[in-house]
N, CA, C and O of each residue as an XYZ file, in Angstrom:
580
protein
N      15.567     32.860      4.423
C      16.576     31.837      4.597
C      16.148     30.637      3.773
O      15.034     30.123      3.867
N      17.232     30.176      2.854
C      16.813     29.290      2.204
C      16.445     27.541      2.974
O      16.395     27.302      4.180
N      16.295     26.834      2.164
C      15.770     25.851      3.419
C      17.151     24.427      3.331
O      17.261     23.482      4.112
N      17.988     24.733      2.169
C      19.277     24.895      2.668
C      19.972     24.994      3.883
O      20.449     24.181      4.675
N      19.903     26.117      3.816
C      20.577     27.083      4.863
C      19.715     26.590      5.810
O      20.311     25.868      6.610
N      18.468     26.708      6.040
C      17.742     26.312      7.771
C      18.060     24.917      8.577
O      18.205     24.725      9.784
N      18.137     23.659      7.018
C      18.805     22.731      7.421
C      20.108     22.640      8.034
O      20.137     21.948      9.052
N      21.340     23.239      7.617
C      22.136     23.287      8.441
C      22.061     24.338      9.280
O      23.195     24.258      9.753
N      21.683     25.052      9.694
C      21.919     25.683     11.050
C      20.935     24.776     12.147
O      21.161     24.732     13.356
N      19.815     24.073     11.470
C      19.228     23.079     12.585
C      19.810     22.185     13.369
O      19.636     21.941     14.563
N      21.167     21.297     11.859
C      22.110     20.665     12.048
C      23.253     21.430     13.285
O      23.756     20.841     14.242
N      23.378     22.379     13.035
C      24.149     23.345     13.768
C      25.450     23.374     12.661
O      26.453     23.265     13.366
N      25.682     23.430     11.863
C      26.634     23.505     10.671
C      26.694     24.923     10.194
O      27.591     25.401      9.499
N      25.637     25.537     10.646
C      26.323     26.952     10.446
C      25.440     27.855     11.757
O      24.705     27.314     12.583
N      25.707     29.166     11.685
C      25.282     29.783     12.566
C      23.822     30.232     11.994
O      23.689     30.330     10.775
N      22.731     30.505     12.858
C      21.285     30.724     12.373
C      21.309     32.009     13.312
O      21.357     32.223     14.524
N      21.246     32.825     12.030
C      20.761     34.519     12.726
C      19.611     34.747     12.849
O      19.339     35.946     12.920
N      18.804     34.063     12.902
C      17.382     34.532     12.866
C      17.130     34.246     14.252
O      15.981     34.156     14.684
N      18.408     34.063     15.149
C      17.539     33.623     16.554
C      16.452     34.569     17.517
O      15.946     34.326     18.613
N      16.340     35.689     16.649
C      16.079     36.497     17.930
C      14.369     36.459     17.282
O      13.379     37.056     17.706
N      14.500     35.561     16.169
C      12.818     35.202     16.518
C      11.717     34.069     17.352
O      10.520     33.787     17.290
N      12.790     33.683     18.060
C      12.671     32.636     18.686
C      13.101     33.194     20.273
O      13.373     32.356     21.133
N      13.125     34.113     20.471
C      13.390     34.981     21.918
C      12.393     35.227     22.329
O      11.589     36.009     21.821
N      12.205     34.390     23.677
C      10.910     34.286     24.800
C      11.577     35.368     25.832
O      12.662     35.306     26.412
N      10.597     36.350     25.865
C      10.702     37.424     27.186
C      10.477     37.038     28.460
O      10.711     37.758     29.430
N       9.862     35.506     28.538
C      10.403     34.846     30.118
C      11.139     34.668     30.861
O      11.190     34.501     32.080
N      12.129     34.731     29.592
C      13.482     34.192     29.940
C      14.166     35.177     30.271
O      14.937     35.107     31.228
N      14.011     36.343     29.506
C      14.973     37.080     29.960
C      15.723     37.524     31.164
O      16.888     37.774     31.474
N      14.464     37.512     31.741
C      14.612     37.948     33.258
C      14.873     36.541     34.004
O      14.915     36.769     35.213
N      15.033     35.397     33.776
C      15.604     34.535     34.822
C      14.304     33.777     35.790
O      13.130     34.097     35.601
N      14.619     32.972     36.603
C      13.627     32.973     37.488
C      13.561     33.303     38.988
O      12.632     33.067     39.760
N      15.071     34.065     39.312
C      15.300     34.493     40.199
C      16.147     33.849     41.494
O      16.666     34.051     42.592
N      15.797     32.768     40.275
C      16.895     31.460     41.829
C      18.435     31.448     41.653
O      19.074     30.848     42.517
N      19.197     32.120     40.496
C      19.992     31.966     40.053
C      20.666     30.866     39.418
O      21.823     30.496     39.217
N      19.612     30.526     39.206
C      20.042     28.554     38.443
C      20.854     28.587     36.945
O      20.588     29.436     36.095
N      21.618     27.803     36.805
C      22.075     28.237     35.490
C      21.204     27.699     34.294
O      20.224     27.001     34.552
N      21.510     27.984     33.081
C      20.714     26.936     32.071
C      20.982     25.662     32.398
O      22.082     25.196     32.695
N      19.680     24.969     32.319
C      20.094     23.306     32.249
C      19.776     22.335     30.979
O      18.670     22.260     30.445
N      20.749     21.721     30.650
C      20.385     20.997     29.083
C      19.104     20.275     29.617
O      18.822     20.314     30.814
N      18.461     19.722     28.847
C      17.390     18.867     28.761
C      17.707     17.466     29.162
O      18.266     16.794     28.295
N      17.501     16.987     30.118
C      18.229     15.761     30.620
C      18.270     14.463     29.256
O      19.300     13.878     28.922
N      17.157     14.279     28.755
C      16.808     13.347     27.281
C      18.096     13.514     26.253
O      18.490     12.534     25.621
N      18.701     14.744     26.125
C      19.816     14.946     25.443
C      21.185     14.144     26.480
O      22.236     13.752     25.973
N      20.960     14.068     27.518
C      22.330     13.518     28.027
C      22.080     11.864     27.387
O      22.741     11.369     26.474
N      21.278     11.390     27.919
C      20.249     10.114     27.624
C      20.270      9.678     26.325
O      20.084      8.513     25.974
N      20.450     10.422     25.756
C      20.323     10.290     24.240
C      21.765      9.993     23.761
O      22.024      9.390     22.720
N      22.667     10.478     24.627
C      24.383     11.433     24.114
C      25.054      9.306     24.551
O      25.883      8.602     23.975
N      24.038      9.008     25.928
C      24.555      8.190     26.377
C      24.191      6.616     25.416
O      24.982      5.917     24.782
N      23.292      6.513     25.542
C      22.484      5.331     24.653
C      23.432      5.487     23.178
O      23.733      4.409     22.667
N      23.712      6.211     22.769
C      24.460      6.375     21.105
C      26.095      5.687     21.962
O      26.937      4.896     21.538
N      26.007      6.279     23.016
C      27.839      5.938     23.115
C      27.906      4.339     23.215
O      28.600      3.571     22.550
N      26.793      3.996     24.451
C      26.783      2.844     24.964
C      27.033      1.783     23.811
O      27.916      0.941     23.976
N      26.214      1.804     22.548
C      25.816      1.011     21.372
C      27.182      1.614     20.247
O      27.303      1.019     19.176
N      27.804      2.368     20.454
C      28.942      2.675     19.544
C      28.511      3.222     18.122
O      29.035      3.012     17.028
N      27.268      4.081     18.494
C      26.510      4.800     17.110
C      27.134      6.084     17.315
O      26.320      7.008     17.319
N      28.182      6.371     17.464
C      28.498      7.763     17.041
C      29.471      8.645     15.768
O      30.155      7.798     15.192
N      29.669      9.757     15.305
C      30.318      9.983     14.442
C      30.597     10.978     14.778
O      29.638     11.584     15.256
N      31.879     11.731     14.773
C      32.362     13.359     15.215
C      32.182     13.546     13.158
O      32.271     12.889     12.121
N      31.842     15.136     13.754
C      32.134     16.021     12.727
C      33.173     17.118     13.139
O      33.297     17.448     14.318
N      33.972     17.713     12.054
C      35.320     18.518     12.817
C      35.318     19.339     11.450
O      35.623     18.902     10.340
N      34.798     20.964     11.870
C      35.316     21.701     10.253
C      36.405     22.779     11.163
O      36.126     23.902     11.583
N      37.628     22.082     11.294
C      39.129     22.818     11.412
C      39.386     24.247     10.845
O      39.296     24.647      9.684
N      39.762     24.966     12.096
C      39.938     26.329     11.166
C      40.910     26.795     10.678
O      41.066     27.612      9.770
N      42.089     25.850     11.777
C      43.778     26.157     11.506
C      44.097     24.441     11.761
O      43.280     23.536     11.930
N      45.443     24.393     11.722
C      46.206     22.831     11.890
C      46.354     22.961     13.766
O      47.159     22.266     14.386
N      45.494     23.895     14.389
C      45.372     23.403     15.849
C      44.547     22.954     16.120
O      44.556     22.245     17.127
N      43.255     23.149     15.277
C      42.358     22.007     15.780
C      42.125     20.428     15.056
O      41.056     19.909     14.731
N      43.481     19.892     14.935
C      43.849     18.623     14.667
C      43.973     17.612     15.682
O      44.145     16.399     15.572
N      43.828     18.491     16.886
C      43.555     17.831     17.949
C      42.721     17.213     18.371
O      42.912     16.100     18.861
N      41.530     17.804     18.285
C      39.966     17.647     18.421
C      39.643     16.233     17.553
O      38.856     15.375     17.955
N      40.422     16.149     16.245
C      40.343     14.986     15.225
C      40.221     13.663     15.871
O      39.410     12.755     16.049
N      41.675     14.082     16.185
C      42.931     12.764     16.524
C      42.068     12.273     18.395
O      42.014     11.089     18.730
N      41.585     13.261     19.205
C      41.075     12.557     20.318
C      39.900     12.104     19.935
O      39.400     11.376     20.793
N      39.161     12.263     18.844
C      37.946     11.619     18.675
C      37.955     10.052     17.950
O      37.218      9.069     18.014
N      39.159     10.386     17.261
C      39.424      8.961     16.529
C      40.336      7.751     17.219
O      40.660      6.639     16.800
N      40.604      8.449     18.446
C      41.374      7.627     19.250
C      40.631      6.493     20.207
O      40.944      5.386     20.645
N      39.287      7.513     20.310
C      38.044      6.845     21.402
C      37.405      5.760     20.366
O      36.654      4.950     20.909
N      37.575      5.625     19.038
C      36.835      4.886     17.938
C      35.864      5.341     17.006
O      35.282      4.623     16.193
N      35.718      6.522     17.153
C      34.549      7.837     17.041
C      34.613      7.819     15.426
O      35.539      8.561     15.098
N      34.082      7.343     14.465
C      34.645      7.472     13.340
C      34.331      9.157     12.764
O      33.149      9.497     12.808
N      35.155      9.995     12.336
C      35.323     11.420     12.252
C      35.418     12.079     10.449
O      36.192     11.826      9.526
N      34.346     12.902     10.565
C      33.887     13.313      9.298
C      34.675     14.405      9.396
O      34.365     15.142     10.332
N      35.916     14.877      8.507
C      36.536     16.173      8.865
C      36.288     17.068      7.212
O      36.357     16.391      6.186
N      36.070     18.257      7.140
C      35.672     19.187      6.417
C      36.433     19.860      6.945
O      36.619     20.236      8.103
N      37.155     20.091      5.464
C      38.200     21.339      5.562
C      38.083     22.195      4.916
O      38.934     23.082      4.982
N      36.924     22.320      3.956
C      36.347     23.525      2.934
C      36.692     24.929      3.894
O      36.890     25.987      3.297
N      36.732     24.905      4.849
C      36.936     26.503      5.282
C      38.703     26.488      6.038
O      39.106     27.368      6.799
N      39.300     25.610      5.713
C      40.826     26.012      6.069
C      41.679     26.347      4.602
O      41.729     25.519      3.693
N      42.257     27.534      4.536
C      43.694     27.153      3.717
C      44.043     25.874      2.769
O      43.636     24.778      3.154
N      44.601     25.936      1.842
C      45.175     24.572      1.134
C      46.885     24.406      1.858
O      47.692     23.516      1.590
N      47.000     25.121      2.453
C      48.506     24.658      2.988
C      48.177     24.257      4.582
O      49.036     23.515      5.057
N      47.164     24.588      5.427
C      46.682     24.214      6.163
C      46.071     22.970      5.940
O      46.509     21.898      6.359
N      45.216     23.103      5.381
C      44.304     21.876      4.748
C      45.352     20.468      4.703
O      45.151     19.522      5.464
N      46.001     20.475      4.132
C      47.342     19.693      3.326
C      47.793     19.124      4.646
O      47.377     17.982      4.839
N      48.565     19.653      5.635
C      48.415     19.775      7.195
C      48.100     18.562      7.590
O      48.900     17.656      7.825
N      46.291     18.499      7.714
C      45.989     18.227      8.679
C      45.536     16.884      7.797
O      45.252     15.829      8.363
N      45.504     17.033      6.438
C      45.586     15.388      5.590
C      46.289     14.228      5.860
O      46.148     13.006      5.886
N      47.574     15.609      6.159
C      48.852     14.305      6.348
C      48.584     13.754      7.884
O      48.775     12.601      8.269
N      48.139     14.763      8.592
C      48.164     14.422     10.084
C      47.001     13.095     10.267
O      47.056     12.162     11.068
N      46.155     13.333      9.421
C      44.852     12.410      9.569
C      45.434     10.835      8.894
O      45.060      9.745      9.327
N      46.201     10.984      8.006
C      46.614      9.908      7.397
C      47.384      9.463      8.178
O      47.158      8.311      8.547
N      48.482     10.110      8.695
C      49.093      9.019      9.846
C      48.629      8.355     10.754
O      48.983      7.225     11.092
N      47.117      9.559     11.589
C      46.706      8.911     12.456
C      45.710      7.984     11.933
O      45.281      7.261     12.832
N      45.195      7.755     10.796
C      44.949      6.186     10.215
C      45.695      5.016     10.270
O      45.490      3.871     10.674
N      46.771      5.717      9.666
C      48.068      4.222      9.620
C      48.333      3.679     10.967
O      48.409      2.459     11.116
N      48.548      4.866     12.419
C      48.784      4.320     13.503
C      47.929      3.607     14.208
O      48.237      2.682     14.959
N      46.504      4.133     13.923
C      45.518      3.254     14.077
C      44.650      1.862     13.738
O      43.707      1.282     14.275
N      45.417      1.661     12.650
C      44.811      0.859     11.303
C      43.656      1.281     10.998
O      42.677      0.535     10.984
N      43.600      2.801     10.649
C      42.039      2.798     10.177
C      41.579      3.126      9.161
O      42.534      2.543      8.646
N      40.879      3.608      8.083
C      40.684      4.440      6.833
C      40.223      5.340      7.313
O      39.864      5.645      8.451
N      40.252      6.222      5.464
C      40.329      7.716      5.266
C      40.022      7.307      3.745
O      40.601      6.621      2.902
N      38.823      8.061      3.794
C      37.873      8.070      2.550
C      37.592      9.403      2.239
O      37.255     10.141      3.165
N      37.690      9.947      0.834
C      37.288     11.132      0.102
C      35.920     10.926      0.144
O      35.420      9.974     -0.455
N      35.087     11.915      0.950
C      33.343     11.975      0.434
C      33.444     12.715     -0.752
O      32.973     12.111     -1.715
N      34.031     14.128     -1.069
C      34.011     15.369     -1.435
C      35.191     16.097     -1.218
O      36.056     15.765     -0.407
N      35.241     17.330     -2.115
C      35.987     17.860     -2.427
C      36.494     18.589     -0.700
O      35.887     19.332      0.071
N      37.693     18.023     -0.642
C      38.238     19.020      1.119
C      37.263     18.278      2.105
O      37.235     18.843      3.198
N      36.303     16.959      2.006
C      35.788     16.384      2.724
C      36.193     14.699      3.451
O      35.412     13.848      3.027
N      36.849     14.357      4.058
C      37.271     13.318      4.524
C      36.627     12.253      5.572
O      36.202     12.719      6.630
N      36.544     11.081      5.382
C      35.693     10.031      6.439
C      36.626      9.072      7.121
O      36.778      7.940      6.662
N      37.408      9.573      8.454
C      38.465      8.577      9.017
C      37.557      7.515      9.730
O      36.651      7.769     10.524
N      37.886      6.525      9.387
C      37.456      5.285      9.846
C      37.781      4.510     10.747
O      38.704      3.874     10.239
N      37.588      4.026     12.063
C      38.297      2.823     12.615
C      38.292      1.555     12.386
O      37.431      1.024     11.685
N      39.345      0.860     13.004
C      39.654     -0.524     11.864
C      38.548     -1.377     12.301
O      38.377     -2.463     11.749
N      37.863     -1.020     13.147
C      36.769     -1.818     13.364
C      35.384     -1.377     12.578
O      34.662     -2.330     12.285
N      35.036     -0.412     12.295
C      34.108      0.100     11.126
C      34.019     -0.837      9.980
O      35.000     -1.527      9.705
N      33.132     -0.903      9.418
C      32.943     -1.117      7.857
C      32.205     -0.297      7.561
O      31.321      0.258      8.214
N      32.695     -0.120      6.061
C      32.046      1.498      5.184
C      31.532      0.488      4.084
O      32.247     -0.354      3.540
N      30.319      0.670      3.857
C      29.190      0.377      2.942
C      29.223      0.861      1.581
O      28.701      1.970      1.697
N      29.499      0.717      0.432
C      29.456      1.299     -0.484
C      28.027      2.174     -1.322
O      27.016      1.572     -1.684
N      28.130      2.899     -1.410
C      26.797      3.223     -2.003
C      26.785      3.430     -3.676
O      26.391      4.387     -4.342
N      27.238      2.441     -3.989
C      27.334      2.271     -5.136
C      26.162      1.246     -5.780
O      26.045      0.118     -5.301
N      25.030      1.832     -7.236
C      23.475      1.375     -6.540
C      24.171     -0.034     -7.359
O      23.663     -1.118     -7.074
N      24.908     -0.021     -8.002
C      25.060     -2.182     -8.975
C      25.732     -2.682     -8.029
O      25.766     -3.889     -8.270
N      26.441     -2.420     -6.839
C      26.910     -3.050     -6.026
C      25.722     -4.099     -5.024
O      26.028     -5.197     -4.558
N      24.347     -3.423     -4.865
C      23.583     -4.322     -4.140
C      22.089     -5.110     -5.186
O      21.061     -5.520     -4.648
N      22.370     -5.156     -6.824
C      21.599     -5.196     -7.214
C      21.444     -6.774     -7.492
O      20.532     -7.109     -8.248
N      22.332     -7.839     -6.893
C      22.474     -9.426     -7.393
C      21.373     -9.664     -7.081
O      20.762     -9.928     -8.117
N      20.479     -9.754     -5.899
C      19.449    -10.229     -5.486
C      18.486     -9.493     -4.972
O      18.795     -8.378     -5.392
N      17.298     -9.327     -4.199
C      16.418     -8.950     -3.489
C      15.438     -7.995     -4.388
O      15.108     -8.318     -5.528
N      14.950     -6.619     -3.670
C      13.523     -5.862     -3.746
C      13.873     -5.212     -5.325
O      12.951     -4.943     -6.095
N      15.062     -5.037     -5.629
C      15.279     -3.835     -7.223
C      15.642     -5.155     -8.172
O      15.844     -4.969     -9.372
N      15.712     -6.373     -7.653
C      16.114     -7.000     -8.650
C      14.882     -7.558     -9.524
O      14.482     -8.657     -9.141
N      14.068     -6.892    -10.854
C      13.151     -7.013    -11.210
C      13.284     -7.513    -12.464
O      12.773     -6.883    -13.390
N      13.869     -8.519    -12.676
C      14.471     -9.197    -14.092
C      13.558    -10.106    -14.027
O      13.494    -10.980    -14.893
């Protein structure tokens, strides 16, 4: 597996088949109490502290124009939403552009091209940073004139 590829399936961006090297025979069998899996409480903690402070970002790779839903409730909460459509259709795709663009306009928010079939809806309360490198070069640490 390339290390590519390991990065996103760490990310969880794609599926990682190699799980079954990571299969503990402890588990298999349970511990007999019938308990279900339990997340790691630090992950709720973690899920919470990001919300509390308004550090969050949805990612959404849509497979059809039904999961335009998933978009539109994330961008409704303020969630600013990275949508990737590299794996839908271009008439699908097209879809859920227009759908995202309205729900900008109704929102007042932006919608930025990262990449090709890659989109960054914004809320009107966001600011997007340019990463453009002469944009921060007037003063400070690179300015070596």
């Amino acid at each position: 597996m390339g290390s590519v590829r390991k990065a996103s399936a760490w990310l969880g961006l794609v599926d990682d088949n190699e799980d079954e090297r990571y299969y503990d025979d402890d588990y298999s069998e349970g511990t007999g109490s019938g308990d279900a899996w339990v997340t790691d409480p630090r992950v709720k903690v973690a899920t919470d502290t990001a919300e509390e402070k308004g550090r969050r970002i949805g990612t959404v790779t849509p497979d059809s124009f039904r999961d335009a839903r998933a978009i539109g409730e994330l961008f409704r909460e303020g969630v600013p939403v990275i949508v990737n459509l590299t794996a839908m259709e271009a008439s699908d795709a097209k879809r859920v552009v227009d759908f995202a663009a309205g729900l900008v306009f109704g929102l007042r928010g932006s919608i930025d091209r990262v990449s090709t079939r890659v989109f960054l809806l914004s809320p009107a309360d966001t600011e997007i940073i340019s990463g453009d490198p002469g944009a921060h070069r007037s003063d400070g640490f690179f300015n070596q004139s």
